[in-house]
Structure formats: C-alpha cells, structure tokens
C-alpha positions in Angstrom: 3.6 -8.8 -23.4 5.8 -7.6 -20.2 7.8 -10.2 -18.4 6.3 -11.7 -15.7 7.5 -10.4 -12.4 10.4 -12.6 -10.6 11.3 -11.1 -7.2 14.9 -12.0 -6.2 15.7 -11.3 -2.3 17.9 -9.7 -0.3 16.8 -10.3 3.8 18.6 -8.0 6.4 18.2 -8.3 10.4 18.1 -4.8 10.8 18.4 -1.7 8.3 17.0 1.7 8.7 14.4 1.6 6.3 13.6 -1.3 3.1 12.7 1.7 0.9 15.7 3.8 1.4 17.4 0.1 1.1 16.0 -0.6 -2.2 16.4 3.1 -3.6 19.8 3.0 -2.9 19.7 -0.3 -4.7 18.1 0.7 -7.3 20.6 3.7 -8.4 23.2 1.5 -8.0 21.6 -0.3 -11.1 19.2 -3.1 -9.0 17.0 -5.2 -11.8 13.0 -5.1 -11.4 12.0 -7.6 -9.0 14.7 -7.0 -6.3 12.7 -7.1 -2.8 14.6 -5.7 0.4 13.5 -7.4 3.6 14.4 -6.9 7.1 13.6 -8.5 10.2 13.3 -4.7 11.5 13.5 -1.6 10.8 15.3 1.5 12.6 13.7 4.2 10.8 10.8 3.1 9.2 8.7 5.4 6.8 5.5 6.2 5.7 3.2 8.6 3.9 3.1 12.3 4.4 7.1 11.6 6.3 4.9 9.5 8.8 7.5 7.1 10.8 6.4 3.5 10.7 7.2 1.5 14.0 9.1 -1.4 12.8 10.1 -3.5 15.5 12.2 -6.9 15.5 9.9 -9.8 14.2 6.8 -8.1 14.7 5.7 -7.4 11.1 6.7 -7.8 7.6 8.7 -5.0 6.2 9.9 -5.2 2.8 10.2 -3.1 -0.4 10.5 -4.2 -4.1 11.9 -2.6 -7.3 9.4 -1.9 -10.2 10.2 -0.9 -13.7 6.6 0.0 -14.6 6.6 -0.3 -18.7 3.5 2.2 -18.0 3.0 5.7 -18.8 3.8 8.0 -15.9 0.2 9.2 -15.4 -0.6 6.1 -14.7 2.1 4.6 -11.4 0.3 6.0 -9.2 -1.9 2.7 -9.2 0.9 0.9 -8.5 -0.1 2.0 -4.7 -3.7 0.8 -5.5 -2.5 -2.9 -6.8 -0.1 -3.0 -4.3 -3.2 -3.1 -1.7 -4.9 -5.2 -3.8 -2.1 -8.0 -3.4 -1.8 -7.4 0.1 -5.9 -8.0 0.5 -5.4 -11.0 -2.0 -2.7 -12.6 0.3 -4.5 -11.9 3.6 -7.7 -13.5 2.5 -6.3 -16.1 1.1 -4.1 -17.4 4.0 -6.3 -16.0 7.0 -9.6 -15.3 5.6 -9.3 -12.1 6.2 -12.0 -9.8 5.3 -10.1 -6.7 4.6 -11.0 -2.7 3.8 -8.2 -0.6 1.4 -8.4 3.5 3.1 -7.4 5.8 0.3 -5.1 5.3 -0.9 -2.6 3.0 1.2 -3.5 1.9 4.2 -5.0 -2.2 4.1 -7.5 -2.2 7.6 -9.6 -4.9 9.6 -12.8 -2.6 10.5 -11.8 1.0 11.3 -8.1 -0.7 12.3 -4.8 -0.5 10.3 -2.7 -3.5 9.3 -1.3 -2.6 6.7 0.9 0.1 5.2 2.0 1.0 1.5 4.4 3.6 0.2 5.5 3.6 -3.1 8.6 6.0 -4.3 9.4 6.9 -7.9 12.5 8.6 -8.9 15.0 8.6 -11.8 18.0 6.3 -12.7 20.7 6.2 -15.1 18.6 3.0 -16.3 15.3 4.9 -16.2 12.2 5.6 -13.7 12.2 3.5 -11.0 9.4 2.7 -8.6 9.9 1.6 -5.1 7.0 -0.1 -3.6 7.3 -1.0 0.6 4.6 -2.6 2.4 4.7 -3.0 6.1 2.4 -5.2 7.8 1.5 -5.7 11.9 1.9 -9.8 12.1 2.1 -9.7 15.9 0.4 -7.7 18.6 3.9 -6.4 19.8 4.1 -4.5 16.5 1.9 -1.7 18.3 2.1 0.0 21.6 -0.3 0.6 23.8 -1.9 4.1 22.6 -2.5 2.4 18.6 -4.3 -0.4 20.0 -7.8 1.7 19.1 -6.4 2.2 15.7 -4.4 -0.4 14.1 -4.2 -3.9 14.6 -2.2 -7.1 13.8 -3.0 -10.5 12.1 -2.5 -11.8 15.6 -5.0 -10.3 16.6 -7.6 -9.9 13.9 -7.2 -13.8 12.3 -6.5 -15.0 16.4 -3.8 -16.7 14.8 -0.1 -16.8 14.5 1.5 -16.1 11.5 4.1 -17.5 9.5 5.9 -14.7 8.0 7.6 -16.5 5.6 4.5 -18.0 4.2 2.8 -14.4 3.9 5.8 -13.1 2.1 5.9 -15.6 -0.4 2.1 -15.5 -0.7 2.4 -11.8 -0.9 5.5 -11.9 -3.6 3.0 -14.6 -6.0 -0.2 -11.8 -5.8 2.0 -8.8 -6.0 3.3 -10.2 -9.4 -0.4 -11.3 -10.9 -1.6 -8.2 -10.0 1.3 -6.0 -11.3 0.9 -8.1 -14.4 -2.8 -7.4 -14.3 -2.0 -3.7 -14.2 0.5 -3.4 -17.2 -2.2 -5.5 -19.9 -3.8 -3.0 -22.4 -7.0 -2.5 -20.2 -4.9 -2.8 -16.7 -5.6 0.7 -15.6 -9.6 0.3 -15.7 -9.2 -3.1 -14.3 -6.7 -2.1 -11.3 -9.7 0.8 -11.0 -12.5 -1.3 -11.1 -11.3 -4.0 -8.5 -10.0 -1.5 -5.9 -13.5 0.6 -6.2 -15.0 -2.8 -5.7 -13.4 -3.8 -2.4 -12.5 -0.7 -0.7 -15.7 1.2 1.3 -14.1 5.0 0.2 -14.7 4.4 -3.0 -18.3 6.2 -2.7 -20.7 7.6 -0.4 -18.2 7.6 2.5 -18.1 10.9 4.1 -14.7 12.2 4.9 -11.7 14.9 6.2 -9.1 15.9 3.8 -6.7 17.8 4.4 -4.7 18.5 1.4 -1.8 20.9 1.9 -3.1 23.9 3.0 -6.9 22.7 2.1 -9.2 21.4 4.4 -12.7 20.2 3.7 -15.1 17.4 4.7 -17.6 16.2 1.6 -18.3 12.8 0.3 -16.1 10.2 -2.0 -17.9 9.6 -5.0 -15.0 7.6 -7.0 -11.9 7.6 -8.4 -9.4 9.1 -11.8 -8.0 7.6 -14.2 -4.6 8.3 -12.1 -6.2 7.1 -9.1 -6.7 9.6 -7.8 -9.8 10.0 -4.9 -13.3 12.4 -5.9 -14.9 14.4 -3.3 -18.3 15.9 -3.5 -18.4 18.8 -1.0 -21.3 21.2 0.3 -22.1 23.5 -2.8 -21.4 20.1 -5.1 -18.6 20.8 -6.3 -16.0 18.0 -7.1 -12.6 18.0 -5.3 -9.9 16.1 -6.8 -7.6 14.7 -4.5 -4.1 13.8 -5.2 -2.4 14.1 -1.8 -3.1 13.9 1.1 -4.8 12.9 4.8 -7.8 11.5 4.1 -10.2 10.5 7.2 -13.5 8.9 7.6 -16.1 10.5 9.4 -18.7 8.3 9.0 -20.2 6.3 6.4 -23.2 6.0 4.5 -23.5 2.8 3.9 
C-alpha cells in the first residue's frame, strides 16, 4: 500500500512559472505532495514549449511534486489522471460536462479550460514528477483572439468561481486518483476511465503532427503507456507518443 497523497502548500503572488518553481523545489530535496501556487505567472509553460498566459487572479496555476512508486513505462499516465481529477473537480463543483483532448488539455465543447504538463527528471532522492495544471477561472484569463478556442469557468458554468474551493477540491481528487493509479490494476483502470470520458479515444478523426511526421487517420484507442492509436489511410496503426494532436471532425 502507497501512502496516501497529502499536499503541503507553498502560495506565491507572482513567480515565473509553478513547474520550474516546484522543480527547483524538488532538487533541493521537496517531499511528494509539495504544491506550488501562484496568484500569476510571468512565464507560464506548456506543452511542445507552448507559453501559457497566466495572468493575476484569472486562473489557477499550480504544480505538485510526485514520487510515483510506479514503473517508468508507466508515468506517463500521470498526465491522463491528472485530467481525470481536473474533470472530477469541475463536475463536481460546477457541473461541468467536460471533454479530455489527447493527452492534456481538459475542454468545454471544442474550447480549452484546462491545461496539464507534467515534467519528470532525476534527483539525488530519485525520479521526480512535476505535475502543473493551469485552469481559465475568469474570462480575463484570455484575450480577445482565444475567445473561439478556449474558454473559462466564468464563462462555461455562468458562474464565479471560488478559487480556493476548486483548489482544494482539485487537491482531494488529484490524490484519489493518483492513489487509484499506483493499486496493482491502476494502469488499466486510469486507461479505462480516461477512454471512457474523453471523445479521442476512438473514431475521432484527427491531425498529428509528430516531429517531422504529419498525417490525418483516425484514433482507435490507447497503450499501455498511454500513449494515443491512429488508424491512417492504408490501415496502418500509428503510435503516437508526442505530439500536436488536432480534431478534424468526429464520427460520432
């Protein structure tokens, strides 16, 4: 039995980005559980060295310290159950129904609110994984040329939020599902629950561009590692690891 996850904070009014925050922490010798959070950010980050616009009070921005007792195939589903707590917490508080875009991004419709990146690097004390998550609470949060693309709880619940009661809702579902994810079947579970609310898990037809690889084909599930399955053309089955991944149009 791991130990159950017990976040211990450390809020700032301004820093240049939670991750960097907590993975300078974290080689300093930080415990699991330590969760960085800042009122904004001044250089925000996401995937693919995206920037992530982090304004004063406009979102949640915060990144937390994991310890995964797992075997390194398997963290890269600590990105999946990292969505899956954000989806957990927004539908429970705002009753939110919520989509999870391969593999990181937590959206309203065809509209971002959420962003995960999770870091892993080495220690003296061992591997260490640092998951952010940065979420739009107000409609400030986006200028005027994202409006078509991302949105805010402000705007998708028509409701203010309290961002001290989404991070502590947030913190209580980010450690049942990181607990879910490090039982003896956690892998297939995280798997099965992400396929189950997410509408890329299959038959959505997509862009990747992966490196120097571009094709379009259809999703049609996902690794062990998480990783996302692509059916193109000629039916053959690309597996995709990294990447942009886009919807065309779906299916369903």
């Amino acid at each position: 039995m791991t130990e159950p996850l017990k976040p211990t904070m450390l809020r700032f009014d301004s820093i240049d980005s939670t991750n960097l925050e907590a993975m300078r922490q974290a080689r300093a010798g930080a415990q699991e559980g330590l969760c960085i959070v800042a009122r904004e950010q001044t250089a925000g980050r996401g995937r693919l060295d995206r920037s992530w616009l982090s304004p004063r009070d406009a979102g949640l921005y915060l990144s937390i310290v994991l310890r995964p007792q797992l075997k390194l195939n398997v963290w890269p589903l600590v990105t999946l159950m990292g969505a899956l707590a954000v989806s957990d917490a927004l539908r429970h508080l705002y009753g939110l129904s919520t989509d999870i875009k391969w593999p990181n991004d937590v959206c309203v419709g065809d509209r971002k609110l959420c962003g995960i990146l999770a870091e892993t690097f080495e220690t003296e004390a061992g591997s260490v994984c640092v998951l952010g998550i940065g979420i739009n609470l107000l409609k400030a949060a986006l200028p005027p040329e994202l409006e078509a693309l991302a949105t805010s709880i402000e705007s998708a619940a028509q409701a203010v939020p309290d961002a001290e009661a989404l991070l502590q809702a947030l913190l209580r579902r980010l450690a049942l599902r990181y607990e879910q994810l490090q039982e003896t079947d956690g892998a297939p579970s995280v798997l099965r629950d992400w396929t189950a609310v997410s509408s890329y898990a299959f038959g959505k037809i997509v862009h990747v561009v992966a490196g120097a690889e571009v094709f379009a084909g259809v999703t049609c599930g996902l690794e062990d590692d998480g990783a996302l399955r692509v059916e193109i053309a000629n039916g053959e089955i690309k597996v995709v690891r990294a990447g942009d991944v886009r919807s065309v149009r779906s299916k369903r």
